[in-house]
N, C-alpha and C positions, 0 to 999 in steps of 0.2 A: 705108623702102624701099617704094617704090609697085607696083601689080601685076604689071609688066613684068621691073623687077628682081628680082622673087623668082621668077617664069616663069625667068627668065635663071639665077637660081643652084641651082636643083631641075633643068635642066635639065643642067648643068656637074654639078653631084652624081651626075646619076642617070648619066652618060658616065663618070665618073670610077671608080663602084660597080660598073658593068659589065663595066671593066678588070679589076677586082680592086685597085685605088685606093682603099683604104679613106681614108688619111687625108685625101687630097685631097677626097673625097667629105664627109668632114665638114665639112672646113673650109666648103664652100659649103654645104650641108644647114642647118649652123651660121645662117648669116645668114637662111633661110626659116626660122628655127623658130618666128616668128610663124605660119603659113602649117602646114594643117593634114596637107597632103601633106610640108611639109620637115619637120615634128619627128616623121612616123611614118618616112621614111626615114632621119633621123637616128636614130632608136633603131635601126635593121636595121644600119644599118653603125655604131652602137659593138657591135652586137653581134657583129657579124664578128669585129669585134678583140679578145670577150671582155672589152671594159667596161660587164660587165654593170649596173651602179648606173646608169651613163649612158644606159645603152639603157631602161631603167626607166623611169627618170627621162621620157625623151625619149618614151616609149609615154604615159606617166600624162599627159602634154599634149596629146597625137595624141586620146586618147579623148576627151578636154572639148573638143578645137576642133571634133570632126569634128561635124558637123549630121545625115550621112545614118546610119541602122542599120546598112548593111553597114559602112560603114568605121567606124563605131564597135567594129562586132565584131572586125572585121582587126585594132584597136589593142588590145583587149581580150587578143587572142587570143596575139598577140605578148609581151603585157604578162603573161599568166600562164607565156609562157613564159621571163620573163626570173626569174618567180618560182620556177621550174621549177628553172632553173639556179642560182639559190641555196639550193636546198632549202629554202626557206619555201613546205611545201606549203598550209598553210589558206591565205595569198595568194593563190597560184599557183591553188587552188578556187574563192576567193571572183572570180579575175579571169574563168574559164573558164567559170564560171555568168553572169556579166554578156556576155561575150558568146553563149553561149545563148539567151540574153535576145531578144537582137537577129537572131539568125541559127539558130536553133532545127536547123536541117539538118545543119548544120557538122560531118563526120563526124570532121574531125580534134578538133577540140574537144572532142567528147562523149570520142575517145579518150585525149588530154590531161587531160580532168579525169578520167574512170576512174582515169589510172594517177596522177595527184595525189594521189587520195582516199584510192586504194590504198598510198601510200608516208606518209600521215598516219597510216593505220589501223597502220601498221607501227611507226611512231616511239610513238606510243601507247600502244602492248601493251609497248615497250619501257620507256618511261618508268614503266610499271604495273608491267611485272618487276621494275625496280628498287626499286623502293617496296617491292613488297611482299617483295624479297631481305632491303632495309634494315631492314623489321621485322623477318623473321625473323630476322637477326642481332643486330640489338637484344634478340630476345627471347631468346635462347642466351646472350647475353652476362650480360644481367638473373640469369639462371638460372643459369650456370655462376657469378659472382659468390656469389650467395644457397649455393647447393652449400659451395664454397669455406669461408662464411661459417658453415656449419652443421658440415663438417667439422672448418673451426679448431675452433671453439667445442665441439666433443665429444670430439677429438682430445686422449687425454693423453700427454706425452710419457713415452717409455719411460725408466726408473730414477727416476721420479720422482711423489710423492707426497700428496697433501692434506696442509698444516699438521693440521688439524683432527683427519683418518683417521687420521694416525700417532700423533698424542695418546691419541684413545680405542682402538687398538692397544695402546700402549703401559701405559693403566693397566687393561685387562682382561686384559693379561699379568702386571701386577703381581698383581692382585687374583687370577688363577688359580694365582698360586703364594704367595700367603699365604692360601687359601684348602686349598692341597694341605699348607703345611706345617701347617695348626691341626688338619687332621684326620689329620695324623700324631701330633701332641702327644695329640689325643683317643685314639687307640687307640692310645699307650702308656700313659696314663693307666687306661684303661678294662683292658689284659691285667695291669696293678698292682693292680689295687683290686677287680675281677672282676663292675663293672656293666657293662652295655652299654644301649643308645639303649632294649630293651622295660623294664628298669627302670627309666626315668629319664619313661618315661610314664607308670608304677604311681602312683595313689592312695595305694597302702599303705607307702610310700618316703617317710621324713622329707625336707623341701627340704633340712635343714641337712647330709644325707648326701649328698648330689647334685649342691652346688652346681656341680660342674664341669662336669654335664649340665647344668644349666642355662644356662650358658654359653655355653654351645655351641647349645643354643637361639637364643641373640639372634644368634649368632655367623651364625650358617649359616639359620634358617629350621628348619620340620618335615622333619624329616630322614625318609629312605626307610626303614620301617619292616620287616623280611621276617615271614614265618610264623614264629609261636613260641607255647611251650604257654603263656608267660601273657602275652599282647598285652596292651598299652596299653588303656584304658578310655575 
């Protein structure tokens, strides 16, 4: 298409976009989009229609053909606001600083990337909240697991009891009662015969009289001896 016919089809666009003829306006914008005026009014009018990827699309071509700074910046400026509308704010930053670049005055711009920067800063803090919620639920979970783990593990069930405990229960009960019944046999033995435990420690007392104290010795250990006028030696 030579320079006439693309004059002719940006000029059918731009009648067409004025109407509020968006798609007619494409269609012709469509055929200058070599042409560095038709692919920045073809990104305005898919953007009217909210095809926003096409309007993108149609800006990011607009800023490489354009030769002069100001319409560099126009393309830029457009182009972060199609990043705008998809909430990809770092784009939608990195496009509003390039055309700062080129038009440093630009009051909408500077106010564009402001509010860019400020809804990045925002997704940010969020993305950090969440992280750092995630840990702290990971680490409650780690914790209340471990808990868990420490209560099973100490927790004994009620009516129920060590193999082992109830064993040695069980023969220190036995031992307690054939331990009560030898020192019943001793002290009927001992109110029959009329020794008791201070003559069975005397020196002067034949073993072969005693043996039954003696017995009772190995039986039981030194038995508890009380006050008496002739103690053990």
């Amino acid at each position: 298409m030579n320079g006439q016919e693309l004059d002719r089809a940006i000029r059918k666009g731009n009648d067409a976009y004025l109407k509020g003829d968006a798609a007619t306006a494409i269609t012709n914008y469509e055929k200058a989009r070599a042409d560095r005026r038709g692919s920045f009014n073809l990104g305005n009018a898919y953007y009217r229609q909210d095809s926003i990827r096409d309007a993108q699309s149609a800006f990011e071509a607009a800023s490489s053909l354009a030769k002069d700074p100001r319409e560099q910046a126009r393309a830029f400026h457009n182009l972060g606001n199609s990043w705008l509308k998809q909430q990809k704010w770092q784009e939608a930053v990195n496009a509003y600083k390039q055309s700062l670049k080129r038009n440093p005055n630009d009051d909408d711009t500077r106010y564009n990337l402001a509010y860019a920067q400020k809804k990045l800063a925002e997704d940010q803090q969020k993305d950090k909240n969440k992280d750092d919620d995630k840990k702290k639920d990971d680490q409650q979970k780690q914790d209340q697991q471990k808990d868990q783990g420490q209560q099973k593990k100490d927790q004994q069930q009620p009516g129920q009891m060590d193999k082992q405990d109830a064993e040695r229960m069980l023969d220190a009960m036995q031992q307690q009662e054939k331990n009560t019944q030898e020192k019943a046999r001793e002290e009927q033995r001992h109110r029959t015969t009329g020794y008791g435990w201070i003559g069975c420690r005397s020196r002067s007392i034949r073993p072969k009289q005693h043996e039954h104290c003696e017995r009772a010795y190995e039986q039981f250990g030194d038995p508890h001896v009380r006050a008496s006028s002739n103690p053990a030696r």
